[in-house]
N, C-alpha and C positions, 0 to 999 in steps of 0.2 A: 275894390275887391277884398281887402284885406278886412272891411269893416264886414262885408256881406258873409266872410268866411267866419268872423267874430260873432257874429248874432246867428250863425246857424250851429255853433259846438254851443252858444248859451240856450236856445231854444230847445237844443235836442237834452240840455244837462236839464232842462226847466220839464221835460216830457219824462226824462227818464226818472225825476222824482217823484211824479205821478201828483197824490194827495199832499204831497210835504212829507220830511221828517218824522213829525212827531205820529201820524197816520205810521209810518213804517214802525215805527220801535213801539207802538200798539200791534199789528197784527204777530210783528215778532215776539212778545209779551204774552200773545194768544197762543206761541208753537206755532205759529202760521209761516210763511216763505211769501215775500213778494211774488206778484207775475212774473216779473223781469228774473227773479232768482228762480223761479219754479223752470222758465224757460231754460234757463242757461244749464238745471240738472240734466233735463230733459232730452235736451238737443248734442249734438256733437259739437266739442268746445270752438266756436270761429265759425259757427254755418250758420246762426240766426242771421236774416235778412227781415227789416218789420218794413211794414208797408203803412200808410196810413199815419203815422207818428205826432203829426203837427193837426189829427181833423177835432176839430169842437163840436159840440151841442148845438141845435138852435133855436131852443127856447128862452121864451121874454119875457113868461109869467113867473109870479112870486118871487120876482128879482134875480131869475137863475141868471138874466145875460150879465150880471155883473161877478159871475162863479161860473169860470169855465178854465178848464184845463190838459192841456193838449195831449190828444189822445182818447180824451171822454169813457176813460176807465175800460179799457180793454187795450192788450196788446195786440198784433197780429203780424204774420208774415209767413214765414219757409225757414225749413233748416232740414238738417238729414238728421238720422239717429244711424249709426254704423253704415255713413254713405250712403242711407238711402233717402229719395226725397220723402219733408212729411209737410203738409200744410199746418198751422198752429194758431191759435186764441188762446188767451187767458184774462179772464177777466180782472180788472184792477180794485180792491177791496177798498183801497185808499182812498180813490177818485167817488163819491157819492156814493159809498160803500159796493162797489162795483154794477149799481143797476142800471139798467138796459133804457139806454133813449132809441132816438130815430137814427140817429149816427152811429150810435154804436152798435147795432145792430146791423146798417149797413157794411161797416166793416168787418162783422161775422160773414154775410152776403157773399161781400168779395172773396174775400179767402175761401170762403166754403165754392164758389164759382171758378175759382182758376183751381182748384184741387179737382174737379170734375173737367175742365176742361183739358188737364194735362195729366190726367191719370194717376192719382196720390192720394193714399189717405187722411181724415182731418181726425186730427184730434182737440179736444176743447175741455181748457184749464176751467173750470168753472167758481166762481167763488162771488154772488152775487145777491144782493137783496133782495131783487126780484125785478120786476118793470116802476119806473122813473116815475113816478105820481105826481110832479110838477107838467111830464105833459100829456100827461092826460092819453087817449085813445093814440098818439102817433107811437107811446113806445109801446101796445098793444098790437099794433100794425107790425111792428119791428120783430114782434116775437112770430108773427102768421109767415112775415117773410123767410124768416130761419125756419118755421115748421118744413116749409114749402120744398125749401132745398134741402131738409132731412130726408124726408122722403123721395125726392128726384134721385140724390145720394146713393140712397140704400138698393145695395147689390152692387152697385156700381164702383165705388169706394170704399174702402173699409173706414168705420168711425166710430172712434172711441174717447170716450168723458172720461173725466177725473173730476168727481168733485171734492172740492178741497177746502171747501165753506157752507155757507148757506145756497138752497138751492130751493125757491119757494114760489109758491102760483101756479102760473102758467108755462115758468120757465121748465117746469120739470116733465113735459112733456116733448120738449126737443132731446133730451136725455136719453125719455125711454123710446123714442125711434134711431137713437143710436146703434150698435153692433152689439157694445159692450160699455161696462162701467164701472170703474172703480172708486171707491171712497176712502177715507183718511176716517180711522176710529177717533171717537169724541172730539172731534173738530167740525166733520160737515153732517149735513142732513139734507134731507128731502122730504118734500109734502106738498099738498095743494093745499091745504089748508093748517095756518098752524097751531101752536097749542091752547092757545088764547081764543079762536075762534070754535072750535072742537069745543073749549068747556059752554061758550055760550050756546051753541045752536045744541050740541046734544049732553050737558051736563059733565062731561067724562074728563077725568082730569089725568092728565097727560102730561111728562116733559120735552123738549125737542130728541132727547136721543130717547126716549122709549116711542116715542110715535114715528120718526124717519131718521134714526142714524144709520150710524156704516151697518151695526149689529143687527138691527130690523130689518133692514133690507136686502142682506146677505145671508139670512137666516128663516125670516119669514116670510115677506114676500114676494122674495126672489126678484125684485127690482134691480137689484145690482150685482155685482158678479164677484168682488172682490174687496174686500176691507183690512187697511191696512194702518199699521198703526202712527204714521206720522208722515209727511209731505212726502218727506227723499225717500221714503222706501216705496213710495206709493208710483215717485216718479220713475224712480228706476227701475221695477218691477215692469211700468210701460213699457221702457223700451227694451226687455227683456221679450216681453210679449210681440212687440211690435215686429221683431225678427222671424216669427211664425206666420207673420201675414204677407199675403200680394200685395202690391202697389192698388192694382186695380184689378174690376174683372176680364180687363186686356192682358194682364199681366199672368205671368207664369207664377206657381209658387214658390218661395222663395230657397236656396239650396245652401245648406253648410255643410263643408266640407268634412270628413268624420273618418278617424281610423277603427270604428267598431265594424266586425267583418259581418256581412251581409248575412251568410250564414252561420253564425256563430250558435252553439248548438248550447242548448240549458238544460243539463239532465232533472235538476231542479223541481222543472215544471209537471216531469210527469207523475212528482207526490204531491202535487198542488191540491188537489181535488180530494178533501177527507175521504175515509172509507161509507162514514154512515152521510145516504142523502141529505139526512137534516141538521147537519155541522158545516156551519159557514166558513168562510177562506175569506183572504182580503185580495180581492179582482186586482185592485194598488198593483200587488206584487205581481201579475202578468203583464200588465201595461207596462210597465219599469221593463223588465224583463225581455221584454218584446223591442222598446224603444232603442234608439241610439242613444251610447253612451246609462242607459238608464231615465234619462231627462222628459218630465212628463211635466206641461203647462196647465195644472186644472183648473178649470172656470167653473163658478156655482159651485165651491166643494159643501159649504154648509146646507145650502138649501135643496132638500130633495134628495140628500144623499143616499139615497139607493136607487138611484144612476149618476155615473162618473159621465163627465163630460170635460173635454181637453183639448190640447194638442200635443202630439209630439213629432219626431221626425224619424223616417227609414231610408238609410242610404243619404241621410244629409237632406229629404226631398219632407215639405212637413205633411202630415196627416190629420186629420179628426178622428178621434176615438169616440166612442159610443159605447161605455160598459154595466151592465146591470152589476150593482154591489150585493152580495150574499150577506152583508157584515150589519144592512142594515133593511128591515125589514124581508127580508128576506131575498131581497133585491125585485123584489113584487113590483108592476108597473101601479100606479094609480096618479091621481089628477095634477096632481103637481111634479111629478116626475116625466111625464109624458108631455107636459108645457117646455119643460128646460131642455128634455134633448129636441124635442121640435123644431126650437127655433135653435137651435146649434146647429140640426141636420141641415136645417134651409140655408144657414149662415157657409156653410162649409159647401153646399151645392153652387151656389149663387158667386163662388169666389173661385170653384175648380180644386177645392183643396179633395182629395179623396179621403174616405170614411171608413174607417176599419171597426167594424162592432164587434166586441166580444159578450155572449149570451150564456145568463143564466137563471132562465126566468120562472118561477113557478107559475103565471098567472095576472091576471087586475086582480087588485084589490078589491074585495069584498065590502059593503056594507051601505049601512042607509043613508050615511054623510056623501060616500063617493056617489052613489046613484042620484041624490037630491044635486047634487054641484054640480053634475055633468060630465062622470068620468065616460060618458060614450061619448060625447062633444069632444070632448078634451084628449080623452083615447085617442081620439082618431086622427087628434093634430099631426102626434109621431108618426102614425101610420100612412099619412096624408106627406108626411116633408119626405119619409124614404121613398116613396112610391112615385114622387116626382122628382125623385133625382137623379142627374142623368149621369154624376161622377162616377170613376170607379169606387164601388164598392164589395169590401171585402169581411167578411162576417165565419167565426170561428164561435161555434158552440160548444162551453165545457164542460157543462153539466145540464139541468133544468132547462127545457125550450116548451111550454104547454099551453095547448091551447091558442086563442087570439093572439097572445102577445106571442107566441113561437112565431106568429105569421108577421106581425107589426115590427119586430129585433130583425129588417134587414133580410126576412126569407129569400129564397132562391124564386120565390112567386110575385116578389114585389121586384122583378131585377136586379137583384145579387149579382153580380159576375162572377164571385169564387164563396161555396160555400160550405167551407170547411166543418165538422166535427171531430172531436175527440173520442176515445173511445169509450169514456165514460158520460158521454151524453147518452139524455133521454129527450127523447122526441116525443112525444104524444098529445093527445086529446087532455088527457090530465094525469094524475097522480095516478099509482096502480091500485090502492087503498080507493079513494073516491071513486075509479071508475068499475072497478068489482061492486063495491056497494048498491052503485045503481043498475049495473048487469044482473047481479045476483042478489037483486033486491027479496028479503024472506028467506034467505038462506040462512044455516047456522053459523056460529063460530064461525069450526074447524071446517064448513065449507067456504065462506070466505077468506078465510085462511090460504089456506089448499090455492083457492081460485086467484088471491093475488099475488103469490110466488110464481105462480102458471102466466099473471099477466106481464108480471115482472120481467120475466126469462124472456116472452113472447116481444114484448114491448117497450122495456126500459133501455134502451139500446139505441146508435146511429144507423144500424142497419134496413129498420125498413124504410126509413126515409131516403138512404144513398142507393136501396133496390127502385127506387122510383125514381132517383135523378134528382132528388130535392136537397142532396150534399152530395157536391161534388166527389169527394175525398176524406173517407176516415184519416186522420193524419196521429204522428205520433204529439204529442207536447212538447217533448224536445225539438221537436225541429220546426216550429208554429215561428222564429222568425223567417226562419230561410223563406217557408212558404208566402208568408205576409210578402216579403221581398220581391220575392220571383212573380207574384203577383200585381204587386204595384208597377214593376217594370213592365209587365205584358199589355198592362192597362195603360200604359202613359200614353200612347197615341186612339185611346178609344174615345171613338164619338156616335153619340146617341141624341136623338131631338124630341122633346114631346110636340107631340101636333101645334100647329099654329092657333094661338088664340091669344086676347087680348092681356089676358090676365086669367089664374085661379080662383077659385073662393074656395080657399081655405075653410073648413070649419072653424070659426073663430068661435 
């Protein structure tokens, strides 16, 4: 017994160095953090459980069966983050510089299968070369099997990537069916093709972090959600975030306990809104304001910023915001802003988190780039995720609602439950200027002059919209928590079903 107990503390000391030594005081040399260290930030100190520990490879070509190492470059198992269950991977940089065999994939499989079967979300350390080219088509398979169970996953679990290395081919597709993503600045990247191949097929010369780092993808293509500047802050930042999510969508959202009083009243807000319509505010400063304690989670802040997309919490219960930003573009909808809160809206429906929108929109975006891309396709995602959501939703108009997007920010016509205005909201068809010009088209000046102070008076206002039932409640600003409040409470046991069907189609 005593030997059996001896070769299992050496095998597990033989697993837990992965690649060897001098593999570690390389990735450490790089800024990098082991698996095993990236875990241990991650998790709550004594809750990792690995599963899997002692499985190999098993391949026989190009001499691998004489290079195997236990564990086959990925860790895996359970731990909590403040007590609560999380599933876990990380892949091992050390072991074959972390790529993906037929084993090691299966042990994504498992974990990502008992996260689903016991209601938990998975998160996955990524940091990998890509698929295992010694064997050929089985670690190709390895990646279909993990696509397989992203997708089963999704809605079901909440899941979230950190990548924290290379992340390249086909691996980067189990990524983007994830929930969310965050990256570590000038350490990982992403791409299906990298920069070496990019110069041959199309000439363009390119380096890893201008074609898929943190900065590219948190900025221009909106791939990733979060970029941060170095392992530990990337990992604790997770589990900061991870406090805002459900277990599952069995699961309630999650509740912190909070001394900011429900109705705590911010005279503040009711100078928020400049005097002249066309001088912006920073939306920032209501979400804060609104929130408990202040504390706002925002995801995608680079990309698309003119829409805020986050979480925060009221009454310790967490929420999804939803806010048009005045500070940048005018907080105008167009094709790529209308992508991020899309799939925010669906991510916060599919979970039971409720949506709190605050609106201040001029309009879409105008012009030949938006029309050629597809801002009606793409329009119409946003429009398309609120209109099938069956959460409460609660929506406060503070300025600008016109037009389409008045309709697509959460209206009281797509199912709103509480549809709040300020009193310096404008509701209308458009601007008061644009729509004189087209009424009194041939008119002088000083008759459209005349005619759009008249529209102004007539129309720049929340009132004709609340004489028709389409806002609930002109409210004052200072008291837009109390209301947020009393409304989430009224909604916590609302239930609503869209019709039976097998699935949507989305405008993709």
């Amino acid at each position: 017994m005593a030997t059996t107990i001896e070769e299992l503390d050496s095998r597990r000391e033989a697993a837990r160095l992965g690649g060897g030594q001098r593999r570690i005081d390389a990735q450490h040399a790089k800024g990098r953090l082991t698996a095993r260290e990236r875990l241990s930030v991650l998790l709550d100190e004594g809750s990792f459980e690995e599963v899997d520990m002692f499985v190999e490879h098993n391949c026989a070509d190009f001499g691998m069966q004489d290079q195997k190492y236990p564990g086959d470059g990925v860790v895996t198992g359970s731990g909590t983050i403040n007590g609560r269950l999380v599933f876990v991977f990380a892949q091992d940089f050390t072991v074959f510089g972390g790529s993906l065999s037929e084993r090691h994939a299966q042990k994504i499989c498992k974990i990502m299968d008992a996260a689903m079967k016991v209601g938990a979300p998975v998160i996955g350390l990524n940091d990998s070369g890509g698929a295992r080219i010694q064997e050929g088509v089985a670690s190709l398979a390895g990646y279909a099997e993990v696509f397989q169970r992203n997708v089963l996953a999704s809605g079901v679990v909440p899941q979230l990537s950190l990548i924290m290395g290379p992340c390249a081919g086909g691996a980067v597709y189990s990524l983007a069916m994830t929930d969310f993503i965050f990256m570590v600045k000038d350490s990982s990247y992403m791409f299906v093709t990298g920069p070496d191949v990019v110069k041959t097929v199309t000439n363009e010369v390119v380096t890893q972090e201008e074609l898929g780092g943190a900065v590219t993808h948190t900025t221009k293509s909106g791939v990733a959600d979060l970029a941060f500047e170095n392992d530990i802050e990337a990992l604790l930042m997770a589990r900061e975030f991870f406090d805002y999510l459900p277990l599952s969508n069995r699961h309630p959202v999650p509740v912190r306990p909070t001394t900011d009083p429900w109705d705590r009243r911010d005279d503040s807000l009711d100078t928020l809104i400049p005097p002249s319509a066309t001088t912006p505010y920073d939306m920032h400063e209501l979400i804060r304001k609104v929130a408990d304690e202040g504390e706002f989670f925002e995801v995608q802040p680079t990309h698309a910023a003119n829409i805020i997309t986050g979480f925060c919490r009221i009454e310790g219960h967490t929420v999804g915001v939803v806010a048009n930003q005045p500070l940048v573009l005018a907080g105008v909808l167009d094709i790529n802003s209308a992508k991020k809160a899309g799939r925010f809206v669906r991510f916060c429906d599919a979970f039971d988190i409720p949506l709190l929108t605050f609106v201040d929109v001029p309009g879409f975006l105008p012009g030949v780039g938006q029309e050629h891309n597809g801002i009606i396709k793409h329009g119409a995602k946003l429009l398309f995720a609120y209109a099938e959501a069956t959460v409460p939703k609660i929506t406060v108009i503070t300025r600008k609602a016109y037009g389409g997007a008045y309709d697509v920010m959460a209206s009281k016509h797509l199912r709103g439950d509480l549809n709040y205005a300020w009193p310096t909201a404008e509701i209308a068809v458009m601007g008061a200027k644009g729509a004189v010009e087209i009424i009194f088209r041939g008119k002088t000046t000083e008759e459209i002059a005349e005619r759009t102070r008249e529209y102004e008076e007539r129309f720049a206002n929340p009132f004709v919209a609340a004489s028709k039932g389409f806002i609930d409640e002109v409210i004052m600003p200072h008291s837009t928590r109390r209301r947020v409040a009393l409304g989430l409470r009224k909604l916590r046991d609302k239930q609503l079903e869209n019709p039976w069907k097998k699935h949507d189609n989305i405008p993709l």
